[in-house]
N, C-alpha and C positions, 0 to 999 in steps of 0.2 A: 453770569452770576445767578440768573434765576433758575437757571438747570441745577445748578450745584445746590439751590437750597429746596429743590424739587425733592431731589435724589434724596439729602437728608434727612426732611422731613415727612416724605412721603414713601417713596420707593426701597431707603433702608430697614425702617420699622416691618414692610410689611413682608419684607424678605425673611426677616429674624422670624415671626411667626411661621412661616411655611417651613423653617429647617426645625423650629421647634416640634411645632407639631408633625413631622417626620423624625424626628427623634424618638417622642411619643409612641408612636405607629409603628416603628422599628422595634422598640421594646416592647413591648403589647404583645408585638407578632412572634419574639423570640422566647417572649416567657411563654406563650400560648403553644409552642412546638416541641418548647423544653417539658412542659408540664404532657403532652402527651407521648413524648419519648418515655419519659416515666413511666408512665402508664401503661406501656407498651410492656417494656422491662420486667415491671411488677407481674402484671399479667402473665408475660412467659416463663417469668422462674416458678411461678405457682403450676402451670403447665408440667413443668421440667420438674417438679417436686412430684406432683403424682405418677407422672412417668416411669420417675426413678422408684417408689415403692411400687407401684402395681407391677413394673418390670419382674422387680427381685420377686415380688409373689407369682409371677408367673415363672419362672425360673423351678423357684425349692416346686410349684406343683407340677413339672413339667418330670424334675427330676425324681418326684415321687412316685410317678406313672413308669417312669424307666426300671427304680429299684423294685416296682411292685410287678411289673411283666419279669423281672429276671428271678424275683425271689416265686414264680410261679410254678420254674420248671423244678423245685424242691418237694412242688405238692404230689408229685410223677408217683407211686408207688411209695411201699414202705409205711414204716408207724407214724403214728403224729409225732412221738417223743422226739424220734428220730428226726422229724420235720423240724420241730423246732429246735434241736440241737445246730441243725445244720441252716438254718434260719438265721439263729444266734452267731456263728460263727461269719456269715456271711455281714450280718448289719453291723457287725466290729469293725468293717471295713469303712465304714459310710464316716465321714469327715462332716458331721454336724453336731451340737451341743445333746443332740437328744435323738435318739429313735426309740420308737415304740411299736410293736404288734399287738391289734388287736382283733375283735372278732365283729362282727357287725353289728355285734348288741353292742360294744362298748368294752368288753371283758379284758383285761391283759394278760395275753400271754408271754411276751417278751417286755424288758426296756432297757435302755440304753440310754448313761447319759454321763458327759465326760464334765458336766460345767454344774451337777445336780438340778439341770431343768427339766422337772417334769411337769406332768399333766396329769390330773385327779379326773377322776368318773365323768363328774360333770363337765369337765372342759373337753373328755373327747365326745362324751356324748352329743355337744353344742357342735365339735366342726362334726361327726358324724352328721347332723343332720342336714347341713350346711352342704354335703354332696348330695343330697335326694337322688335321683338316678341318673348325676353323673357319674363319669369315670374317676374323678377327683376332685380336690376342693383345697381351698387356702385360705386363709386368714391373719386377723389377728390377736393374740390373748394375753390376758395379765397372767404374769406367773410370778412365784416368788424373787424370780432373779430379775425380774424387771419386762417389757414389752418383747415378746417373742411370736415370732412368722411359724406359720406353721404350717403344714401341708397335710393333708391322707390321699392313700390310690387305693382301691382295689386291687386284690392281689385274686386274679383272676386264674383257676384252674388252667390246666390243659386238658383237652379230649379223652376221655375217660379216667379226668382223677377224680378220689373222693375225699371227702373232708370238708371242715366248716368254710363258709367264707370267711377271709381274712382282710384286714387293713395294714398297711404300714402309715403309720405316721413318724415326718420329721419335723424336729421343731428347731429351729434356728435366733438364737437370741439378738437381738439388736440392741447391743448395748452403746452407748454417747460414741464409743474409737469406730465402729462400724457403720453407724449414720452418718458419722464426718465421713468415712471414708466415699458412701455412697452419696453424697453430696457433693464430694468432689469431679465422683465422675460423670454428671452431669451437669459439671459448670456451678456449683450453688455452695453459698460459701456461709460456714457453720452452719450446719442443719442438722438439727438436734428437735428431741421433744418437747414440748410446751403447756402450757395451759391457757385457759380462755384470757388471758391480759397481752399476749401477744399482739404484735401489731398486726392489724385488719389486711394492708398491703402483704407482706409477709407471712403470710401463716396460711395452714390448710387443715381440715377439717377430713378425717376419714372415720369409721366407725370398725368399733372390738369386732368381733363377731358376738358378741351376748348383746352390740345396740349401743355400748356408752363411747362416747366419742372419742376419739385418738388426734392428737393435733400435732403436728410439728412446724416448727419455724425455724429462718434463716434468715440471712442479711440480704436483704434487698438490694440490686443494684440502683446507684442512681448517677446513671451515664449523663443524664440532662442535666441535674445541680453541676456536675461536674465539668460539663462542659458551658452552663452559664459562668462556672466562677472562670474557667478559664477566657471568655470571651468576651468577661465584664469591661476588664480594665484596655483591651482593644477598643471596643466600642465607645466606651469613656472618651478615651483617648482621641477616637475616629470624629468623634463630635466638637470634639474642643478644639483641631486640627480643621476641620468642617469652618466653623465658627469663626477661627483665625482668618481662613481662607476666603469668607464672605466678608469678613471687615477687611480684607484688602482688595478685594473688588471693588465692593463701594469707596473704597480712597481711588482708587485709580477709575471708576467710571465718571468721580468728580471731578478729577482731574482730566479725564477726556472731554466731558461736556465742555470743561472750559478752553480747550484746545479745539472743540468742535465749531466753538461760537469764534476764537480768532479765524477758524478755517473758512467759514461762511464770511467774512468781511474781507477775506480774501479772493472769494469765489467770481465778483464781476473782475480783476483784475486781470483773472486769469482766463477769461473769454478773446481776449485781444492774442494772447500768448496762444492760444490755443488754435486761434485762426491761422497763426504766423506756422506753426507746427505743420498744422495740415497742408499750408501751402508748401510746405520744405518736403512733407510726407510726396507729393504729386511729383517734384523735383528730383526725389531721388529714384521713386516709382520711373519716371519717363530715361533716367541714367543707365539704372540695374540692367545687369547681360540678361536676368529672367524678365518673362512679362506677365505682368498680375491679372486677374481677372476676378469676374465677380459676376454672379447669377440670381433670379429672385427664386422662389418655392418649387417651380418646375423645371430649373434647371437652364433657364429660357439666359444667355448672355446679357447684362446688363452693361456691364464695365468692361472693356481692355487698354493697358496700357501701352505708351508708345513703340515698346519695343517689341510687342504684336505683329506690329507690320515690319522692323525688321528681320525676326527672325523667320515668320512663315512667308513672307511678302505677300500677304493678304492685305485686303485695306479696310481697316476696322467697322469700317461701315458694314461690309458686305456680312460680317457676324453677328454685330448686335441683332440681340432678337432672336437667335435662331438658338437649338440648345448646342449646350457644352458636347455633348455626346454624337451630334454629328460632325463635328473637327475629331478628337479624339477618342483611341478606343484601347480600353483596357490589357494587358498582355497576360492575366491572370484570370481575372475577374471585370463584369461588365462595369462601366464607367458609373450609372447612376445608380448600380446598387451598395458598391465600395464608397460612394459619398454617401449615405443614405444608412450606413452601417455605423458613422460615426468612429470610425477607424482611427485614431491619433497617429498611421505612420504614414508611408506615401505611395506613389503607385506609378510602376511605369507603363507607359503609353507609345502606340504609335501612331502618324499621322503624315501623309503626304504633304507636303507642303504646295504651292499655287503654281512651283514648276515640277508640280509631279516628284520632287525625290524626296525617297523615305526616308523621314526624324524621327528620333525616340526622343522624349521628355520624361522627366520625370516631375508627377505633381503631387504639391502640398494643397490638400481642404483643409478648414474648417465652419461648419454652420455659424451661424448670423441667427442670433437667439433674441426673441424682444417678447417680453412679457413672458417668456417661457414656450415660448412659439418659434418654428424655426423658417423665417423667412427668406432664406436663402443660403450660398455657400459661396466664400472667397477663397482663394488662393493666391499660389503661384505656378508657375510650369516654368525648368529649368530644361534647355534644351541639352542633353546629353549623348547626341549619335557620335561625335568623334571621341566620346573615354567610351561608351560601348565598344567603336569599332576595334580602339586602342589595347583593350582587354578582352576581345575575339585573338587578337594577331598574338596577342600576348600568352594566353591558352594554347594558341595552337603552336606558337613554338615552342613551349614547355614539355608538349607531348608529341612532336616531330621533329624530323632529322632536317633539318636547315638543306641540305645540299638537293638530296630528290624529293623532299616533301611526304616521306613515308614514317609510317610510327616509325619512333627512336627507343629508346631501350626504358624508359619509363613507363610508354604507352606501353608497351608489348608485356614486360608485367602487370601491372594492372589488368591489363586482357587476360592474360591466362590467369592469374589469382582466381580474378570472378568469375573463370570457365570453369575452372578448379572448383570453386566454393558451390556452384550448382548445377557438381558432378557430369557435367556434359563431356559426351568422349571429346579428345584431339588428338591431332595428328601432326606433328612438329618437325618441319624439314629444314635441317640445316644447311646452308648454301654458302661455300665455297668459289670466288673464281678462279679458274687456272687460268697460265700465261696472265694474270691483269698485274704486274709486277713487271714484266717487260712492257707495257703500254707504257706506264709511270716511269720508266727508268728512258723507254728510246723518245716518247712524243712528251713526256711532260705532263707535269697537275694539272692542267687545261683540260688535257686529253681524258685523263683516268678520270676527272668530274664529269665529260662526259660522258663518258661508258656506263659510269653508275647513272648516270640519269636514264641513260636510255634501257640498261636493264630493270631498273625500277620501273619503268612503263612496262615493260614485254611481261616482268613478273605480274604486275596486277592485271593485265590482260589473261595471265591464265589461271587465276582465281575468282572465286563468285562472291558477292556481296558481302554476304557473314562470316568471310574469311581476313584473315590480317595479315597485312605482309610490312616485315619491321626490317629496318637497317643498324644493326648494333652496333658499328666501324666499321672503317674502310670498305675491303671486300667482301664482308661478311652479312650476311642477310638471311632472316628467318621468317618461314612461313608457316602461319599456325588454320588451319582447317578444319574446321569444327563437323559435329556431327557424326556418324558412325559409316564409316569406309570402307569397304574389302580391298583386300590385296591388289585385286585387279584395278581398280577407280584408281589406287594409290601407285599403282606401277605407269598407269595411264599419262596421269598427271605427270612420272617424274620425264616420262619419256617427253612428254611434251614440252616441259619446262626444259632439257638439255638440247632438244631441238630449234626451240626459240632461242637460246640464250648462245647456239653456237651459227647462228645467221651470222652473215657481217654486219659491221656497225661503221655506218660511213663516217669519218670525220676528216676534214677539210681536204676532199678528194683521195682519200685512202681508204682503204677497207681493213678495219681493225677486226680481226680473227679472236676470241677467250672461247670457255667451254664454264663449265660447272660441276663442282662432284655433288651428291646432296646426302646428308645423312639422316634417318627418320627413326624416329622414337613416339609411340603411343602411348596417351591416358587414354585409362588409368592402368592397361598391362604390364607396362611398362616404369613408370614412376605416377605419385599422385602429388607430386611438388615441384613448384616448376623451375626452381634450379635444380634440382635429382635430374628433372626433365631435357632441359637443360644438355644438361651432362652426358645424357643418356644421346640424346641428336648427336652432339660434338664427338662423343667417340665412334657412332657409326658411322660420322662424312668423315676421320681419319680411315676408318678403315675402307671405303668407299676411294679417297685418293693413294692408297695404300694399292687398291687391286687395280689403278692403272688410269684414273683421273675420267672423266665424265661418263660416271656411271652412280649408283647409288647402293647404298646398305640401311636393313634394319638393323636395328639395337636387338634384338631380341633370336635375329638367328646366327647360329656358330658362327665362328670364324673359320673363310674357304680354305 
């Protein structure tokens, strides 16, 4: 009861303050990120605004320098009249509100202008000086049609012309449809011209060329309002959702306190129960087919249970004390370092037992943690040699032929797949018995098991370690010989194998007489898959018993 009015009146009040004031902190910090995203924003569309006009003034003066080198080679010979007639016909071509030629004092000899924007004395004279001795010059100027860009070049002779220096100038209107358009395409949305009441985030300040100021403005983005308003009513939400969730903590931590306080009036009761347990715990320890053990910091035996002695027939004495690691040893990894790694699975082991014959086990650890310190490690060890040996016999009859013990026709592919897969030649001889069909028919299945036995022996007698010799059925049997062979090694061999395989074969005081045909097929000349392969053996041993029975044929040469 006194936890619960602890909780109440102490430890819920002061909870409520700390989400508050995280509440606070959180908003603080998001108006503090929103207000410089803005800022951010603002800043670069003003960027993006002078960009977008000093671009276009670099543009019409770029293109002024182009019309004023091309209206150059006009100054080649010939009268001026002439010059400027063919002057004139050339700037009818130019796609701006206004062209004008003049002369470097300022003088007009040509103009042009589809929209009646011109320019008076004064105003070329102002961008004339506005180039000093560049090659060209831009600006901006009031004219009657409204704010217009304007550009002059130099219209530069060629090598031996004569006549005055000339200017071209274009002048290009910017009227409200052409700033939206160029606002558009850098991102800036209504940009139009202003005056000084514009807003300070928004607006930019450029100058005429005569000095008096040019400003235009746009709409500001404000990605940060916009993303406050949107992530108001979450956070709202997140807080009152927050709020809800701490007042149902505080119900259910009152409600534990007060289950904590039945639990502790419970707590001597369940020392007597607890004792009863552990002695059942030893009970069932001493029953189990595993036997348990238990180690301090070094690994040194503390504990073994009774079934220690019988399954190693050691006597428990003789072990305590000594470490885990001189009984048992890792078949992967070394014993005290797979403990020691904190592994969660298990590890098998071998271990001679006290009359010398080899056990495998398999053991479970885990550390023994107190105070955060690891004082040692328990287990168990489950003796497992007879399902190992169980799933040896099992393995290997999967992949041999029960009768002579030789690969069966699972092994024998898989062998050549994986000879196949890393390209190593082979040499694949198909074998055939003749007469072993009169054994079976005069002596009996007795007899023809053992003929195959005893050919299975004489066969791996005459092959070398990294060769395989498979029995597919009956009297059929294949020997695959790895490595790269000449003709000669492989005629060697077959001679050998039909002379072993036509010894007699004694069985129960008789001498049983067969022969063998063999037919041979090579990877990868031959096929690169081992049923093609296969294939390719099988119809050489027909043709091989076809030319008169224990002799041999390649796949690969004509038919005699």
């Amino acid at each position: 009861m006194q936890s619960s009015k602890r909780i109440r009146h102490r430890s819920l009040p002061q909870l409520i303050g700390v989400l508050l004031v995280a509440a606070f902190a959180g908003l603080f910090t998001l108006y503090h990120v929103i207000s410089v995203l803005d800022r951010y924003f603002t800043d670069h569309s003003a960027y993006l605004a002078r960009q977008a006009l000093e671009h276009r003034s670099d543009e019409l003066r770029r293109e002024a320098v182009i019309h004023a080198r091309v209206a150059a080679s006009y100054r080649a010979g010939g009268d001026t009249e002439e010059q400027l007639r063919a002057l004139h016909r050339y700037y009818r071509q130019i796609e701006h509100e206004g062209v004008q030629v003049v002369t470097a004092a300022g003088r007009l000899l040509h103009g042009r202008s589809d929209s009646e924007v011109t320019l008076d004395d004064t105003q070329r004279a102002l961008l004339l000086r506005n180039m000093d001795s560049s090659e060209a010059a831009s600006g901006f100027l009031h004219t009657d049609e409204g704010t217009a860009l304007v550009s002059a070049a130099a219209i530069s002779p060629i090598v031996g012309a004569q006549g005055p220096e000339l200017v071209v100038v274009l002048i290009q209107l910017l009227d409200d449809y052409r700033l939206l358009e160029l606002g558009f395409d850098y991102g800036l949305a209504d940009l139009h011209f202003a005056d000084g009441q514009a807003p300070i985030g928004s607006r930019l300040q450029l100058n005429y060329l005569d000095g008096s100021p040019l400003i235009v403005s746009w709409t500001a983005p404000t990605f940060g309002r916009e993303l406050l308003r949107g992530l108001l009513p979450i956070i709202i939400g997140s807080v009152l959702l927050l709020a809800l969730l701490v007042g149902l903590i505080a119900r259910d931590a009152i409600r534990t306190a007060s289950k904590l306080v039945a639990s502790y009036n419970q707590l001597n009761a369940s020392r007597s129960q607890l004792e009863t347990s552990e002695k059942r715990f030893r009970d069932i320890a001493e029953a189990a087919s595993d036997w348990l053990w238990e180690t301090d910091a070094q690994l040194r035996l503390v504990y073994l249970s009774g079934r220690f002695e019988v399954i190693t027939r050691y006597a428990i004495t003789d072990w305590l004390g000594r470490p885990l690691g001189d009984l048992l040893h890792g078949d992967d990894i070394d014993l005290e370092a797979w403990m020691k790694s904190a592994d969660t699975g298990s590890l098998r082991c071998h271990y001679n037992d006290r009359l010398g014959t080899p056990r495998i086990s398999q053991l479970a650890s885990r550390p023994i943690i107190d105070d955060g310190i690891c004082i040692g490690y328990r287990g168990a060890a489950s003796d497992i040699t007879e399902r190992v040996r169980e799933q040896s016999q099992i393995e290997h009859m999967a992949l041999h032929d029960p009768l002579t013990g030789l690969a069966n026709r699972a092994r024998f592919q898989a062998f050549i797949d994986d000879s196949l897969v890393s390209q190593q030649p082979l040499v694949i001889l198909s074998l055939d018995l003749d007469r072993f069909k009169a054994v079976n028919d005069n002596l009996g299945h007795a007899a023809g098991d053992a003929v195959l036995k005893e050919v299975s022996e004489r066969l791996l007698q005459c092959t070398r370690s990294q060769d395989l010799v498979a029995r597919l059925g009956g009297d059929e049997f294949i020997m695959i010989l790895c490595g790269h062979l000449t003709r000669a090694n492989i005629d060697q061999l077959c001679t050998r194998v039909i002379d072993t395989l036509g010894q007699p074969i004694r069985y129960q005081d008789r001498d049983v007489l067969i022969g063998t045909s063999i037919g041979i097929a090579i990877a990868p000349d031959d096929a690169v898959d081992s049923d093609e392969l296969l294939r390719c053996a099988d119809i050489a041993l027909y043709r091989a018993k076809h030319a008169g029975r224990e002799t041999w044929r390649y796949h690969g040469d004509p038919p005699a």
